[in-house]
LOTI-177751 format. One line per field, with one value per residue (C-alpha): residue number from 1; residue in one letter; x, y, z. Coordinates in nm, 2 decimals, decimal comma. Example, Ala and Ser with C-alpha at 12.3 -4.5 7.8 and 13.67 -1.06 7.14 Angstrom:
REM LOTI-177751
num <- c(1/2)
residu <- c(a/s)
c1 <- c(1,23/1,37)
c2 <- c(-0,45/-0,11)
c3 <- c(0,78/0,71)
REM end
This chain:
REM LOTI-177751
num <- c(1/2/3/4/5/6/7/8/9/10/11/12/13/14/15/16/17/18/19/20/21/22/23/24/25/26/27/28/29/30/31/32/33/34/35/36/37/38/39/40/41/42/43/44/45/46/47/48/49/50/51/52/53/54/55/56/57/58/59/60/61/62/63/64/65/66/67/68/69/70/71/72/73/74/75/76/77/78/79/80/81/82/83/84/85/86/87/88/89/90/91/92/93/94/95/96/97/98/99/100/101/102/103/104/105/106/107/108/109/110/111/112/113/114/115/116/117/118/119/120/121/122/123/124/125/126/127/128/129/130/131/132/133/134/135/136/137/138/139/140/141/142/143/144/145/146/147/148/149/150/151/152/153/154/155/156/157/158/159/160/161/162/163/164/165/166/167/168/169/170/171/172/173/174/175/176/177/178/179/180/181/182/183/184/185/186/187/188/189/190/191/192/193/194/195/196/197/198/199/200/201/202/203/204/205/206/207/208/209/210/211/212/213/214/215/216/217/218/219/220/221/222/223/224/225/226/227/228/229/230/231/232/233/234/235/236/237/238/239/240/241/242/243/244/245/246)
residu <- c(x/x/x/x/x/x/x/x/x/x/x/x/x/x/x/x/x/x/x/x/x/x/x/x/x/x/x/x/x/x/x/x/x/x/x/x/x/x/x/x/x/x/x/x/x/x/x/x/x/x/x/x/x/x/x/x/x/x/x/x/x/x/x/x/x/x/x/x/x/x/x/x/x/x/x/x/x/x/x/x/x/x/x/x/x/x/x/x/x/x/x/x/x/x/x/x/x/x/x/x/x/x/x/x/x/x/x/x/x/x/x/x/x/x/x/x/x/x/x/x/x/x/x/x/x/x/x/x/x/x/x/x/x/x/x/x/x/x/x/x/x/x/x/x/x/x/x/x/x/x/x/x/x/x/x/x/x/x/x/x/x/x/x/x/x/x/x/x/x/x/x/x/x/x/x/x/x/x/x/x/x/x/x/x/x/x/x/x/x/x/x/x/x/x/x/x/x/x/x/x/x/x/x/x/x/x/x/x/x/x/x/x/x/x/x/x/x/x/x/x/x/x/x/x/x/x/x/x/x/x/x/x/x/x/x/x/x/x/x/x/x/x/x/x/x/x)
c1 <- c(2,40/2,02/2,02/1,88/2,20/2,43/2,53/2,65/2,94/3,03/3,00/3,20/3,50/3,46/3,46/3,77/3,93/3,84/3,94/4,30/4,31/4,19/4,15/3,84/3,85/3,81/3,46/3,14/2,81/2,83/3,18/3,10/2,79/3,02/3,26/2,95/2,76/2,48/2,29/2,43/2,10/2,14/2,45/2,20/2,01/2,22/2,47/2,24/2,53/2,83/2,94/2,81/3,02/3,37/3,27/3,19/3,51/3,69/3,57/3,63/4,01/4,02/3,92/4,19/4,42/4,50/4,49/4,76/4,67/4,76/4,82/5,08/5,29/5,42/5,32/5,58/5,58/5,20/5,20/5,50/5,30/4,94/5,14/5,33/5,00/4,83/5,07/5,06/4,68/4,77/5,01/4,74/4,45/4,66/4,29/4,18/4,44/4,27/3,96/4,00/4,03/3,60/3,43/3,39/3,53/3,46/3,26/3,29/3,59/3,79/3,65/3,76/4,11/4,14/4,00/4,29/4,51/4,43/4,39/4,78/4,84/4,68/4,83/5,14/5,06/4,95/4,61/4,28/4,43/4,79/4,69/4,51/4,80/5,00/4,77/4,74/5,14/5,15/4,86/5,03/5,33/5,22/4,95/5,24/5,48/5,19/5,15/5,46/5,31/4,95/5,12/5,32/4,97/4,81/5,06/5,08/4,69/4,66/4,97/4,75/4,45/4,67/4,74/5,06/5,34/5,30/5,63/5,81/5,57/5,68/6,06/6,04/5,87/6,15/6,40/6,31/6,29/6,65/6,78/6,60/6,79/7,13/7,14/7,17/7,49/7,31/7,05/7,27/7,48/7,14/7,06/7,16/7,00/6,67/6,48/6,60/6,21/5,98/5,79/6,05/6,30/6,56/6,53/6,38/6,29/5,93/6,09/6,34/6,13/5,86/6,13/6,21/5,87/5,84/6,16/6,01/5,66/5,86/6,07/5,75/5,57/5,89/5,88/5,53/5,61/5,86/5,69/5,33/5,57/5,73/5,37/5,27/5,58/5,51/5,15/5,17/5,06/5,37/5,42/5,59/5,83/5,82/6,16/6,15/6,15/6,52)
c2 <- c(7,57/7,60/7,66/8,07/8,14/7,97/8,25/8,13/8,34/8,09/7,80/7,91/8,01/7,66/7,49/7,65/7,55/7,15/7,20/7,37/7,05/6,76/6,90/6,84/6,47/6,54/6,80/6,66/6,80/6,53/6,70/7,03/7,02/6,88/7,12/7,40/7,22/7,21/6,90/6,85/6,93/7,25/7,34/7,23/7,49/7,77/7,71/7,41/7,17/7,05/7,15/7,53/7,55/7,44/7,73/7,98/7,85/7,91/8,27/8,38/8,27/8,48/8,76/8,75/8,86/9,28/9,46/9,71/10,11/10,17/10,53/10,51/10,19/10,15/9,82/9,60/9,63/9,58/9,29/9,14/9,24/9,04/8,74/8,73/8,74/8,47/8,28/8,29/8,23/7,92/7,79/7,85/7,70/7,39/7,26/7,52/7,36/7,05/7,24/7,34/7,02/6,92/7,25/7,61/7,88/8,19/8,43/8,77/8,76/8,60/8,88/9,12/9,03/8,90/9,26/9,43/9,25/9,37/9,72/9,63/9,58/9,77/10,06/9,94/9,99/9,63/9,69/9,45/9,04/9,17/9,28/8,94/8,76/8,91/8,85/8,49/8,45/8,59/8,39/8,03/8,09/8,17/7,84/7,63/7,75/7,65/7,30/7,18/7,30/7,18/6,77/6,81/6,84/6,62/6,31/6,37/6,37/6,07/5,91/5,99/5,86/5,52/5,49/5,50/5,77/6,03/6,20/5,81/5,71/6,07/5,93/5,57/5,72/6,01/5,72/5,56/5,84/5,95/5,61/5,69/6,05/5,91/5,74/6,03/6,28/6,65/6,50/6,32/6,63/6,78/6,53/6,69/7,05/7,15/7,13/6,74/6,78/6,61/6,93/7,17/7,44/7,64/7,94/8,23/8,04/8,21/8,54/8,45/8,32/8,61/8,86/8,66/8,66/9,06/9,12/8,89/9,13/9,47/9,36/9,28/9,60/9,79/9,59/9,65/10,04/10,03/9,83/10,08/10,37/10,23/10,17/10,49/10,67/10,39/10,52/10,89/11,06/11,21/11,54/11,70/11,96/12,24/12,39/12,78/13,06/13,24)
c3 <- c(6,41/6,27/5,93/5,95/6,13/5,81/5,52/5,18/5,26/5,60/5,37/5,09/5,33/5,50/5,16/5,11/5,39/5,36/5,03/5,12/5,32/5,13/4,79/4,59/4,65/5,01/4,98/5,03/5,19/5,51/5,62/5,55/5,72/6,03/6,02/6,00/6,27/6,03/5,82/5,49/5,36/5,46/5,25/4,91/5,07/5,04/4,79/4,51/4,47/4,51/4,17/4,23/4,55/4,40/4,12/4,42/4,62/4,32/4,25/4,60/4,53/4,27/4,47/4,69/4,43/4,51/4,20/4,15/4,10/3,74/3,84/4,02/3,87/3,54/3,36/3,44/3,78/3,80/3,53/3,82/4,12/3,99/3,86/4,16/4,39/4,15/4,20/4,61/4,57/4,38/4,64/4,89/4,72/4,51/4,48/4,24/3,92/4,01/3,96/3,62/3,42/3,51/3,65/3,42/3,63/3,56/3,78/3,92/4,07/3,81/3,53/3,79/3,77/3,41/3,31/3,53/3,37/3,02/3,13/3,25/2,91/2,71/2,93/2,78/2,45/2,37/2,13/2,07/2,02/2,11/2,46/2,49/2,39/2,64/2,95/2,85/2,82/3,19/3,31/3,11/3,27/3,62/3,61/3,49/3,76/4,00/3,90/4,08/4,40/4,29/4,21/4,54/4,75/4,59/4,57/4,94/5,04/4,82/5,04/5,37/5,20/5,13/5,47/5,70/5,72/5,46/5,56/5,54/5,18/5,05/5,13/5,00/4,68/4,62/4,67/4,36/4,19/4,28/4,20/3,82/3,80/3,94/3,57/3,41/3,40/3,45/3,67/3,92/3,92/4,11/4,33/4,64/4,51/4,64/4,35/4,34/4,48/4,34/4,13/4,26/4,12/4,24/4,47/4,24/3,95/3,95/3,99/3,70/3,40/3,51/3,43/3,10/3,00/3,06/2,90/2,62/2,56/2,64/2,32/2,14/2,23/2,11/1,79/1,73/1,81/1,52/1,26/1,34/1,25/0,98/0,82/0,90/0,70/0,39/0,40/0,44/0,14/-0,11/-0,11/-0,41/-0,37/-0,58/-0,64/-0,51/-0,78/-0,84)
REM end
């Protein structure tokens, strides 16, 4: 493919998809190029660097993410709904948790949805740090429930890179640690429970803790609600009343 015909927009979605595969161990400029049908030199062309196409992989990630109409949810269900579709972006793109730890990423897409998500709660009643406190307890909580997922992919691209099996390395490395957990009482009780997994959980653990952690900040916007109008009573002027004439 000569390079006219390439678009940064063709690049970026292939990036993505070696990097789905292979994680950011696996991207470089030669197998792009391949997978393009274009010389490597002509990915510097379009995109600069390697560096500047993880951060424009990364961005169009964050664009996948729907936003919810504020208009027609309440806060809850729309602080559920974009948590819940981070999270599936996550899953999709485990690469992208890697990512964070040596690349800055933040670019359109990710200000798109970070300033949803405080419109989400300031809707809610959340005001100025408050709000931003809240976003970044949804946002902690849906990154961490992500890792699992994240560690899983990665431990098993590093087993293909190793060589062999992965499916029969994956085994012989959950074997040892089984025989670790089967020496302690609560932990052998799990062994035969999905998430005996290595970076798993039971069925609807995402869906459970989300709900705790909403439950958690509608308490703490109803506390807020109480202690704003019990200021506002303490510091309303005193009126003196003036006993009616007989």
């Amino acid at each position: 493919m000569p390079r006219y015909t390439l678009t940064r927009e063709q690049i970026v979605r292939t990036a993505m998809d070696l990097l789905d595969r292979e994680g950011l161990e696996g991207l470089n400029m030669r197998a792009l190029g391949e997978g393009l049908g274009s010389a490597a030199t002509a990915m510097y062309w379009h995109v600069g660097s390697k560096e500047h196409l993880i951060e424009l992989a990364a961005d169009a990630a964050w664009q996948e993410i729907p936003l919810p109409d504020l208009a027609t949810v309440n806060w809850r269900a729309a602080a559920a709904s974009m948590a819940t579709e981070l999270r599936a972006m996550m899953v999709r793109h485990p690469w992208l948790l890697q990512a964070f730890g040596s690349h800055l990423l933040y670019g359109p897409g990710k200000a798109r949805h970070d300033d949803h998500g405080l419109a989400i709660f300031e809707g809610a009643g959340f005001a100025g740090e408050s709000a931003d406190q809240a976003a970044a307890t949804v946002l902690t909580y849906v990154l961490g429930n992500a890792l699992g997922d994240a560690a899983s992919a990665a431990f098993r691209r590093k087993l293909s890179r190793e060589g062999g099996n992965p499916d029969d390395q994956w085994r012989e490395s959950l074997a040892g640690v089984r025989e670790l957990a089967s020496q302690f009482p609560r932990l052998r009780a799990r062994l035969d429970n999905p998430a005996a997994d290595y970076g798993a959980a039971p069925e609807g653990s995402f869906a459970f803790g989300l709900q705790a952690v909403l439950d958690g900040l509608e308490k703490e916007l109803k506390r807020q609600s109480a202690d704003a109008r019990s200021s506002a009573r303490a510091t309303a002027p005193h009126r003196l009343r003036i006993p009616a004439r007989r």
